[in-house]
N, C-alpha and C positions, 0 to 999 in steps of 0.2 A: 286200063279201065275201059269196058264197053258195055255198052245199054246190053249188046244179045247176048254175055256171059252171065249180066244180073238175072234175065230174066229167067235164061238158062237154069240157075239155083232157085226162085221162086217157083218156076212151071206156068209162068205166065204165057201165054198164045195169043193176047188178043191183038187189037190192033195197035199200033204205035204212032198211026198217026190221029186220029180223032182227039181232040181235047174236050171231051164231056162230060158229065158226073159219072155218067153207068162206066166209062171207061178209066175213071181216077178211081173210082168203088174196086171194079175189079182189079186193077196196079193194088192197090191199096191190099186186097183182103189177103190176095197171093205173100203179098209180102209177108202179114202177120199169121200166116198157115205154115209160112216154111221158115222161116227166121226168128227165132226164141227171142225174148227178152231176158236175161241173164246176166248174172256176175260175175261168173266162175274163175273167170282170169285171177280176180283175186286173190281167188284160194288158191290158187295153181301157183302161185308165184310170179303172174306176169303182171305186166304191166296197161293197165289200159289209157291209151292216147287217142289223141283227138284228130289225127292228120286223116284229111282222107282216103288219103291210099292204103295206109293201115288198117282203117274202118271196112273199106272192098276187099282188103287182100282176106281182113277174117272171114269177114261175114260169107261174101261171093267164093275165094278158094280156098280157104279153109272150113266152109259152110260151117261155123262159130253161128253165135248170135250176140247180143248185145244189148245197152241199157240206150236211155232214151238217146241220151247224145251223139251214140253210133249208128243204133235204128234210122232216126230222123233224120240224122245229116245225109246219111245213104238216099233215105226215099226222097229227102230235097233236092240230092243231086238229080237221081232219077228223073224225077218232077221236071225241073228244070230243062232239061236236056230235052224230054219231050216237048219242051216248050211252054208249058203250064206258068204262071205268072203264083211261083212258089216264095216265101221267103218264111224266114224263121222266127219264132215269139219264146219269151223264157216267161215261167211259173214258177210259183210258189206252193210248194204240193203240201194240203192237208195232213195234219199228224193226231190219227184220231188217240192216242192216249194224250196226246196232251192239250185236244180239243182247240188246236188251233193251225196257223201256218205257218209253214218254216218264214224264218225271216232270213234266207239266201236262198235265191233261185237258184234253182238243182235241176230243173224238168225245160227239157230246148221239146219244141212242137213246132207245124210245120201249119203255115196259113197259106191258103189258094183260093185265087178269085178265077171265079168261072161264068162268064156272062154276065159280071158286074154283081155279083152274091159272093161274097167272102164266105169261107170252109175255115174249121179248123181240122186237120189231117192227124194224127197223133199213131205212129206203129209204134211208140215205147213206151206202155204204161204197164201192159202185163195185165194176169191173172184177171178178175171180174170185171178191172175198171179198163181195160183195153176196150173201146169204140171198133164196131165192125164195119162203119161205113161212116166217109167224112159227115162231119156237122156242121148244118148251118150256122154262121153264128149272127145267130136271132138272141133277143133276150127275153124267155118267159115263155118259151115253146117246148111242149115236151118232145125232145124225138125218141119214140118208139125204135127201139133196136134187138138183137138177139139176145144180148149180154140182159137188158134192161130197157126202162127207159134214163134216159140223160135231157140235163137242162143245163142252158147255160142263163146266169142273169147277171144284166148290166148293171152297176152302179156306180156313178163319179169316175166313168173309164175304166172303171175294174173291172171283168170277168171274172162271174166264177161257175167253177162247173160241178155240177152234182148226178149224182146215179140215184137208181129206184131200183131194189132190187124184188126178185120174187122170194116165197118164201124156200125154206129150204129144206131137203128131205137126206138127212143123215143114218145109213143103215147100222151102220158101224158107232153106235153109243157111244163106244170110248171115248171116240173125238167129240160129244158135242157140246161138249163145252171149251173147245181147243181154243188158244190165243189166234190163232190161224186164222179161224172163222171170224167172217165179220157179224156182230150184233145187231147194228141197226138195220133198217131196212132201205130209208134214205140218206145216203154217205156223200160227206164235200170230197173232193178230188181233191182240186187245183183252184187257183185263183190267178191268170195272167192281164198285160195289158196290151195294147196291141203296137206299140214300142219295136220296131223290128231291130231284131239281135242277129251279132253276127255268131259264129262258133266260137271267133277270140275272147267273147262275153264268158263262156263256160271254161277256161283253162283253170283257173284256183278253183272251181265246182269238183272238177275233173279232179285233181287231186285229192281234194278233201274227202269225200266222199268212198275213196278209197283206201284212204288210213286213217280216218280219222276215227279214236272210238266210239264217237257217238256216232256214227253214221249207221243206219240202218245195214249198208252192202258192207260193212264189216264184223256185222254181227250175225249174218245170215246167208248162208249160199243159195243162188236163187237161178232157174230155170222154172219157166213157161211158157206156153207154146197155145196158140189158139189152136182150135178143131174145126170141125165144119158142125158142131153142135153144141161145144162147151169148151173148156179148155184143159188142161193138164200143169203142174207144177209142182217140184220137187226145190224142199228148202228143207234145207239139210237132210234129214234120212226118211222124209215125211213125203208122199207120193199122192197126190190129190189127183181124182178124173171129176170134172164136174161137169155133166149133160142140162143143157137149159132147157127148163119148159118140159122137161121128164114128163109131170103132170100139168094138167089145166093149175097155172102161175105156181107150178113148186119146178126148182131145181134141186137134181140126184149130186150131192157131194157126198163122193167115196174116197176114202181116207186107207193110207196103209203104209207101215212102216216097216221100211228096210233096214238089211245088217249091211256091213259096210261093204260086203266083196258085192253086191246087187247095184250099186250105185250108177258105177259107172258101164254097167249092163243095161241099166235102166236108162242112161242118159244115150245110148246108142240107139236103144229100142223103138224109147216113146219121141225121142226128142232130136234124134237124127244129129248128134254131137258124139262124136272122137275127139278127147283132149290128147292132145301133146304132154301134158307135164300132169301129176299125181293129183287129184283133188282132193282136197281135205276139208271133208262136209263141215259147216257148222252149225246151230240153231238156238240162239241166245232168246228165250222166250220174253213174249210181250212185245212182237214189234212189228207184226205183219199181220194182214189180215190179206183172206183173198174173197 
């Protein structure tokens, strides 16, 4: 494991030694430009673990991608190594059909203080609610970003963090009323404390989450990838491009659905992934939105 092989698979150039925000921004955004958030091991038959050298070996030589516990323990490492004053926080991620919060932490996120101002850093959240640049964590601030805006607010040590989204411009009718699409305009995320967790916190997460059948990642194969304008995601044979800010406050969600021999054409194409082992899409509706 080495910092110039990581950045080598991100296309990171900058510098390595500054510890500043404009230089955590840019670490940060490389990572979520080249490293999917994704399930697919699942489908594929493998196994997803928690070690680190497994987490590098996919992500950096196998240039895989990952869910948040692989994402962020990666860019923690990273973080760290350059020195940054990194450590990890676990949430409780919203579940907008059932209008409330999981009650198991399932979401590892990565906090950094820089100059006496704590950051929350997040590369594994995926599709709309993925953050393109760390957030302060302020309580009651909107920060403007690409994706949106994001808030976080304090209450009794709880964070919670919410999105603002624009409105949205679907050409493709068929989808607009997909379970995909999100309805509201203002959506909870997560809700964390600032508790610092290790990764041994998430091993029964790690499992569960993987066969269990209520879990979302076993009712849905999932690949997405930020862009430098929107992002892209493919859950099960369904192929989303979504450009932000298309129009003054609309975003272009373009919608298209694949036959099965395109899949894994498409996962090479858009998403810079060669699997090893056979993927077998799924898409159990009513459980994602992007």
């Amino acid at each position: 494991m080495n910092l110039e092989e990581y950045f080598a698979r991100t296309g990171y150039k900058g510098s390595l030694e500054k510890q500043d925000l404009e230089t955590l921004t840019d670490i940060f955004q490389h990572h979520i430009r080249a490293v999917p958030f994704e399930n697919l091991s699942i489908h594929c038959g493998e196994k997803i673990t928690l070690e680190l050298e497994h987490v590098y070996n996919k992500i950096v030589r196998r240039k895989r991608g990952g869910w948040c516990m692989e994402n962020n323990q990666l860019l923690g490492w990273v973080l760290k190594r350059l020195g940054y004053d990194a450590s990890f926080l676990g949430a409780y991620v919203f579940n907008p059909h059932q209008n409330a919060y999981a009650t198991i932490m399932t979401h590892l996120l990565v906090k950094v203080v820089l100059d006496g101002k704590a950051y929350i850093v997040d590369g594994g959240f995926g599709v709309s609610y993925q953050m393109w640049q760390p957030m302060e964590l302020v309580s009651g601030k909107d920060q403007p970003q690409a994706p949106g805006v994001f808030r976080f607010t304090e209450k009794n040590a709880i964070w919670y963090l919410e999105k603002m989204r624009r409105k949205q411009y679907i050409p493709n009718q068929n989808f607009s009323n997909s379970d995909l699409l999100e309805k509201k305009e203002c959506r909870k995320v997560y809700m964390f404390s600032l508790e610092p967790r290790t990764v041994e916190d998430f091993r029964f997460q790690c499992t569960y989450l993987q066969t269990s059948p209520d879990s979302l990642f076993t009712k849905k194969s999932i690949c997405t990838l930020q862009t430098t304008d929107g992002f892209r995601a493919l859950i099960g044979w369904t192929l989303t491009e979504t450009t932000y800010n298309y129009k003054e406050n609309m975003d272009l969600v373009e919608f298209v659905t694949l036959e099965d021999e395109e899949v894994e054409k498409t996962l090479k194409e858009k998403f810079n992934i060669t699997l090893d082992r056979k993927l077998v899409p799924i898409n159990v509706k009513g459980f994602y939105t992007i």
